[in-house]
C-alpha positions in Angstrom: -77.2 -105.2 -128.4 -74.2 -103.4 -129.7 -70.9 -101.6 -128.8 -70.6 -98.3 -129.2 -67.5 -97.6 -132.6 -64.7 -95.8 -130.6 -63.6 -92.7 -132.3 -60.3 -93.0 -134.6 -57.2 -92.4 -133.2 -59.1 -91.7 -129.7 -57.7 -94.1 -126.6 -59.3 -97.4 -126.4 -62.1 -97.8 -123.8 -64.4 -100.2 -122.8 -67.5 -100.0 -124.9 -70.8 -99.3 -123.6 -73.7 -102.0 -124.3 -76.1 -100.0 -126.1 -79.5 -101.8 -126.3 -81.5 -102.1 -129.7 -84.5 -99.9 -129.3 -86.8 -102.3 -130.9 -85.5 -105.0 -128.4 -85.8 -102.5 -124.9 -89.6 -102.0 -122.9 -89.6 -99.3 -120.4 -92.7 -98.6 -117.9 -92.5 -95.5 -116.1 -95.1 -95.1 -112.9 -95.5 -92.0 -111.2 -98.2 -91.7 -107.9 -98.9 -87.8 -107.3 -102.4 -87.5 -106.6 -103.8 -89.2 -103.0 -107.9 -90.3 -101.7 -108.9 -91.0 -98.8 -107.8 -93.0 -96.5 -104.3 -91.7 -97.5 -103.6 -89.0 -95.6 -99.9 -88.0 -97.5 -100.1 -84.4 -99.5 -99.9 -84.0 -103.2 -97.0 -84.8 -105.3 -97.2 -83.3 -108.6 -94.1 -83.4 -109.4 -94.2 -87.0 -109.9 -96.2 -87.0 -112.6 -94.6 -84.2 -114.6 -91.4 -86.4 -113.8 -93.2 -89.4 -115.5 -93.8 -87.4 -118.8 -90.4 -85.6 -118.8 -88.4 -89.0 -118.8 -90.6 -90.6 -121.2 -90.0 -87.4 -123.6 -86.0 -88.0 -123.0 -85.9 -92.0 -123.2 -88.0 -91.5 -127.0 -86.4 -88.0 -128.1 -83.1 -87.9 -129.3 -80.6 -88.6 -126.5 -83.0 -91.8 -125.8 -82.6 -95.2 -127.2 -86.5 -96.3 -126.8 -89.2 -96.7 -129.3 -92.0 -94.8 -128.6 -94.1 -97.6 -128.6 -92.3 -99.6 -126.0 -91.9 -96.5 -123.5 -95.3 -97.2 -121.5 -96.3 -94.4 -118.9 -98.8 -94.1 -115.8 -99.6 -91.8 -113.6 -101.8 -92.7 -110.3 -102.5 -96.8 -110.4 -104.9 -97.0 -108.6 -103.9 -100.6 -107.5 -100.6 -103.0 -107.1 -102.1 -105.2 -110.7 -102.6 -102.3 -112.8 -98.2 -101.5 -112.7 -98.0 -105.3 -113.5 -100.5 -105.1 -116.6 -97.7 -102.6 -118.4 -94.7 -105.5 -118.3 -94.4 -107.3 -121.0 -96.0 -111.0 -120.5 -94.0 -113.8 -119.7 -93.9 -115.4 -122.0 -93.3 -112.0 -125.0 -90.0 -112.7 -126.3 -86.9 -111.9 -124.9 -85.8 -108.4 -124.7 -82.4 -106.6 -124.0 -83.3 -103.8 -122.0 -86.3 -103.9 -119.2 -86.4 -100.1 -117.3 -88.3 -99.9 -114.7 -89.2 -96.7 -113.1 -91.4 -95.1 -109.9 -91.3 -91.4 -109.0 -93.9 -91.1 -105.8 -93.6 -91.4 -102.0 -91.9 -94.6 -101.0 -93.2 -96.1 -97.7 -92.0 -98.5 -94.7 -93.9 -101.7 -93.9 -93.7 -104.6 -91.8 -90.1 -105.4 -91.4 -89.6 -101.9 -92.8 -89.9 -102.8 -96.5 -90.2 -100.6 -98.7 -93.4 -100.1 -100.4 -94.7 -97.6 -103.5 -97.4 -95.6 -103.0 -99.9 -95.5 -105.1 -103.7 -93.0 -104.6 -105.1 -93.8 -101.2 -101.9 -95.8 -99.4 -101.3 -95.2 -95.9 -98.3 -93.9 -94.0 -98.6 -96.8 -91.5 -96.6 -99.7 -90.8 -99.3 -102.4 -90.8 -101.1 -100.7 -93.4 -98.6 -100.1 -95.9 -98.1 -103.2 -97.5 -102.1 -103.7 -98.1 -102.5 -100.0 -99.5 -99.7 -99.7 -101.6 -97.3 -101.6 -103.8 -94.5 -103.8 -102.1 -91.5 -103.7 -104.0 -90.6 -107.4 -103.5 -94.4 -107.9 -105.1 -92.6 -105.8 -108.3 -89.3 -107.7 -107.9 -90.8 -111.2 -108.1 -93.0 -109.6 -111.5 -90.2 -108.0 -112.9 -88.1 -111.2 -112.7 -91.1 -113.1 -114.5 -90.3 -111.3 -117.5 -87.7 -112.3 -120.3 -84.7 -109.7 -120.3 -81.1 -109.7 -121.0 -80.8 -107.0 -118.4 -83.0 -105.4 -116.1 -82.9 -102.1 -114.5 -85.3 -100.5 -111.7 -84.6 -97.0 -110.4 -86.3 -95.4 -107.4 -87.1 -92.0 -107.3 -89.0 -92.1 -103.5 -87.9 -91.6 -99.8 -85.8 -95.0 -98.3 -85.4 -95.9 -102.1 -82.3 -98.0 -100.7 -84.3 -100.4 -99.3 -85.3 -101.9 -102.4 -81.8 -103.4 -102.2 -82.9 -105.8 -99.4 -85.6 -107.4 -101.4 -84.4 -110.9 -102.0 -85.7 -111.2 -105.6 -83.3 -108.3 -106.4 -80.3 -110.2 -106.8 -80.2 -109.6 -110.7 -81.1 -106.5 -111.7 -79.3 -103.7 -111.8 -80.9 -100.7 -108.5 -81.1 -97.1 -108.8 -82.2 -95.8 -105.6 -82.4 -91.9 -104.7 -81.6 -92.1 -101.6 -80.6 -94.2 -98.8 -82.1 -96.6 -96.5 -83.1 -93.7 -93.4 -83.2 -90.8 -96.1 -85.9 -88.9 -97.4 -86.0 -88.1 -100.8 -86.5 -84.3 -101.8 -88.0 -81.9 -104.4 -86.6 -78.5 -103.7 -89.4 -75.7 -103.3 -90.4 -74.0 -106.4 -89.2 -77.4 -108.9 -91.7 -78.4 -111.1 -90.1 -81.9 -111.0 -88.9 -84.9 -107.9 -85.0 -83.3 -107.1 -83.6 -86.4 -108.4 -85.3 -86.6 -111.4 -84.7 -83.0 -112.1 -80.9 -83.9 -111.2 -80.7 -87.1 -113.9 -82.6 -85.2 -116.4 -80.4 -81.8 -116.2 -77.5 -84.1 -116.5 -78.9 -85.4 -119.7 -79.2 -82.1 -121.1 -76.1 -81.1 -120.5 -73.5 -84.4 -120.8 -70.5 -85.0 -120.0 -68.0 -83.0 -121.7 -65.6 -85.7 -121.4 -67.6 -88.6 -121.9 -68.1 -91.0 -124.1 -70.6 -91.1 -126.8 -73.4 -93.2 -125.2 -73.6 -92.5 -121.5 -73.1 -95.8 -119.5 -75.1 -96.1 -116.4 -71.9 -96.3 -114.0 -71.3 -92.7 -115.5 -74.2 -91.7 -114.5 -74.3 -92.7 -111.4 -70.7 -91.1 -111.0 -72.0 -87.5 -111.7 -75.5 -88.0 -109.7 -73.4 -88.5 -106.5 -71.6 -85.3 -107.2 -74.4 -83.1 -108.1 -77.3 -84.0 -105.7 -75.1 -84.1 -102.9 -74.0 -80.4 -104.4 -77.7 -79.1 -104.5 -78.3 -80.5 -101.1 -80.3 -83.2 -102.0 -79.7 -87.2 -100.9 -76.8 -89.2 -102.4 -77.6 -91.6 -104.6 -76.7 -95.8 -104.2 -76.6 -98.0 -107.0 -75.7 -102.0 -106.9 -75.0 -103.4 -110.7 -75.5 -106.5 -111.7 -73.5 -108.6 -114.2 -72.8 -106.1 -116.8 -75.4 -103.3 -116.6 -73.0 -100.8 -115.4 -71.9 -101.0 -119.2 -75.4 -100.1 -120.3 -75.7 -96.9 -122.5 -79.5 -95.8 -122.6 -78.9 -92.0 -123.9 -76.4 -90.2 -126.1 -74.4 -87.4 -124.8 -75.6 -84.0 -125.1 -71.4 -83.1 -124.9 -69.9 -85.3 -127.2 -66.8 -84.5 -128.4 -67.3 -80.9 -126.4 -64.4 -81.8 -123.4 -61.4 -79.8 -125.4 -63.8 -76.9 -126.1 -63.9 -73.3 -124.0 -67.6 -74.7 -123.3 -66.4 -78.3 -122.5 -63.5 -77.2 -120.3 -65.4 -74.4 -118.4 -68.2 -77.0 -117.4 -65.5 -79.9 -116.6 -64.1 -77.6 -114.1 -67.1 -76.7 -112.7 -68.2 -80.1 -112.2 -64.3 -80.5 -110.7 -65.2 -77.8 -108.4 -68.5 -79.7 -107.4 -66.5 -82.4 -106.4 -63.8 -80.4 -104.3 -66.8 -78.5 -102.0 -67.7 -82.3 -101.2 -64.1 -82.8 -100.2 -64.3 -79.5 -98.2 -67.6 -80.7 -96.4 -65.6 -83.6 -94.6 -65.1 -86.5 -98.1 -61.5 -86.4 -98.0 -61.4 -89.1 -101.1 -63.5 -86.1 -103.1 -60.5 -83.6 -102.7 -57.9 -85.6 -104.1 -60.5 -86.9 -106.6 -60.8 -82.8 -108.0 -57.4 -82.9 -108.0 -56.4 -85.3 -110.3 -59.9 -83.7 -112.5 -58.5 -80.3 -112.5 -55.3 -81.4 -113.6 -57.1 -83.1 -116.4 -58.7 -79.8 -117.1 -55.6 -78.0 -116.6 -53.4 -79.9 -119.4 -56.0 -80.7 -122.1 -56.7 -76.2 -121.6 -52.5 -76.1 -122.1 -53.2 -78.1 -125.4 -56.1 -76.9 -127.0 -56.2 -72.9 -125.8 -52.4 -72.1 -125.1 -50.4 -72.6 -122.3 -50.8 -68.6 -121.3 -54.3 -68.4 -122.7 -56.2 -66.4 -119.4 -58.4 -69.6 -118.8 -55.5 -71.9 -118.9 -53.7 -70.4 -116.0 -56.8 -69.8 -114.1 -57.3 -73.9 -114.8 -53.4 -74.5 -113.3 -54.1 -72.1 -110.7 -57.3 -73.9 -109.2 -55.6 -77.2 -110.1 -52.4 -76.5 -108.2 -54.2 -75.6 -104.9 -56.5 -78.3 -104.9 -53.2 -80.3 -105.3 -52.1 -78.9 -101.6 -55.5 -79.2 -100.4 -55.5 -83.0 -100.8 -51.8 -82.9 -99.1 -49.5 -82.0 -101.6 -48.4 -78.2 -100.8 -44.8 -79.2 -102.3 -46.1 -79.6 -106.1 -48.7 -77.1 -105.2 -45.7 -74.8 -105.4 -44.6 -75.6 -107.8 -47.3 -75.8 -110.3 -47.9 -72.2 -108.8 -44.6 -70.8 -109.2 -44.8 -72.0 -112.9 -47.9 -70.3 -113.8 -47.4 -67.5 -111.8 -43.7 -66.9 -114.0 -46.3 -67.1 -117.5 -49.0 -64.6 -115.9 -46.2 -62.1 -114.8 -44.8 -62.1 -118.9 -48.6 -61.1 -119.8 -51.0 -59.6 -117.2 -50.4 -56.2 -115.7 -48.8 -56.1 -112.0 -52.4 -55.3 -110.4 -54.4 -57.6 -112.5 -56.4 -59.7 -110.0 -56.1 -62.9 -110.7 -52.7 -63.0 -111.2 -53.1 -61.7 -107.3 -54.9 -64.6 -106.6 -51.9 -67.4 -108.1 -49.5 -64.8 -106.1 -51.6 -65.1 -102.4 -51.9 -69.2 -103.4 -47.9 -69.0 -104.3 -47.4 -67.5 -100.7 -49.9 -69.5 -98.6 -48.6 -72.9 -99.9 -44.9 -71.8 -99.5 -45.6 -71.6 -95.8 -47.5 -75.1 -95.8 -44.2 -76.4 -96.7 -41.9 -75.2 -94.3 -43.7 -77.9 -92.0 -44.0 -80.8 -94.7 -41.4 -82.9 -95.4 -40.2 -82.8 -99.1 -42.0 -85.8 -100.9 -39.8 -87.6 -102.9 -39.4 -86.3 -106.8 -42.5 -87.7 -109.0 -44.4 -86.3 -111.3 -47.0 -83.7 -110.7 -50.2 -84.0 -110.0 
């Protein structure tokens, strides 16, 4: 297991771990299909999630062998999951990924449990039709791994938290304890899965070379939340947050038109959270649009139309998380450049001049904050 090089003259970071693919096993298990007794519908969308991940973790953004990448679709029982980990006794690995897209189920105590072709929806039946995920913890933790990672793609996915032989290894769950997971009508794939693997495709702009799992995670709970779908929860263990199983799509992209345009979408993602009652999200948008805003000021021109649409957004989500002084002030500054280039009528420059206004009487009632920089 390596570290990622960090780019010359680039700000040091902390480097990912990224796993040797010869040394990392993945099993990927995916229930859509259902026989008697079960009575739950279809879910096809599991199994074309399934094959979709497998093609990411073994294409190029993936860091897995083909050969260690080992896929199925409908188990029909608990022992034929178990027969794709590696034996306990195989040598040690780095990287054991773990993955189940299908319905997830309550038992006794309300554990969670996996459904595999013919489980019932039933409390006492549960655990005897279906897999119990402290059944997978206590196999999981038979094999030999450096790190270990499981991730949930199934209704009350949290619960796989309160499995005692959890401890140590790294949870990906889609959704919370009391939520139901969702696939939107008309996708082709689970929501969350279609969520982790559009994020793939696209990267992060301003991310690092390998994507870590805790930046991951980050985005997920600002994009399913945005397409209406659960939050995600995640609990790390040891190090894992610093595991890097994909390259980024957007490497070396964040100082681009491209790069900028989708960092401040993603920053506007964010602020609509804020705006739907996560105060914390606001302020986070803020300090991301002013990222946005400054690196557009270096690498496009301070008056370049996008860069004072980028300080324009940025200053008012600066008064939106309670800071309609330096709101004004950003806006007064980039409302003085538009005027020296854009025609009196021109819209947007409208648009800094109605902000300019509406944050100038926020003020009148806020106490001036003492001089710091802006946000």
């Amino acid at each position: 297991m390596t570290g990622a090089e960090p780019t010359v003259g680039a700000p040091a970071a902390w480097p990912p771990l990224v796993p040797a693919p010869g040394r990392s096993v993945a099993v990927l298990v995916g229930t859509a299909t259902q026989v008697v007794p079960s009575t739950l519908p279809p879910l096809p969308q599991a199994a074309a999630s399934v094959v979709a991940l497998g093609e990411v973790l073994t294409g190029p953004l993936g860091g897995f062998d083909p050969a260690s990448v080992h896929r199925r679709v409908d188990p029909p029982a608990p022992a034929e999951v178990f027969r794709l980990l590696p034996a306990p006794g195989s040598d040690p690995l780095d990287v054991l990924f773990f993955y189940f897209a299908g319905y997830g189920l309550r038992g006794t105590d309300n554990r969670l449990c996996l459904a595999l072709p013919g489980s019932v929806d039933d409390t006492r039946r549960a655990e005897r039709t279906a897999l119990p995920v402290a059944a997978l913890f206590q196999a999981l933790r038979q094999v030999r791994a450096e790190h270990k990672i499981a991730v949930f793609d199934c209704c009350f996915a949290a619960r796989a938290l309160d499995a005692a032989d959890a401890a140590d290894i790294h949870v990906l769950a889609a959704a919370g304890r009391t939520r139901k997971a969702r696939t939107p009508e008309g996708h082709t794939r689970t929501g969350f899965t279609t969520a982790l693997l559009r994020l793939l495709a696209d990267g992060v702009p301003d991310g690092p070379e390998h994507l870590d799992l805790t930046t991951l995670y980050r985005h997920l709970t600002v994009t399913l939340p945005a397409a209406g779908l659960p939050e995600p929860l995640q609990r790390s263990f040891g190090a894992t947050g610093d595991l890097a199983l994909f390259r980024n799509a957007a490497y070396g992209t964040g100082h681009t038109r491209a790069g900028l345009l989708a960092r401040a979408r993603f920053a506007g993602q964010v602020k609509s959270l804020g705006q739907a009652g996560h105060p914390r999200r606001t302020a986070q948008a803020a300090h991301l649009f002013r990222a946005v805003a400054a690196d557009a000021a270096v690498h496009l021109g301070r008056t370049d139309p996008e860069t004072l649409r980028y300080r324009h957004v940025h200053a008012s989500t600066a008064g939106e998380a309670g800071d309609p002084h330096t709101a004004c002030v950003l806006l007064q500054q980039a409302v003085t450049d538009w005027e020296r280039l854009a025609p009196p009528d021109d819209p947007a420059l409208g648009a800094a001049r109605a902000s300019l206004a509406y944050w100038r009487t926020r003020t009148a009632s806020t106490p001036t904050p003492p001089a710091r920089t802006p946000h």
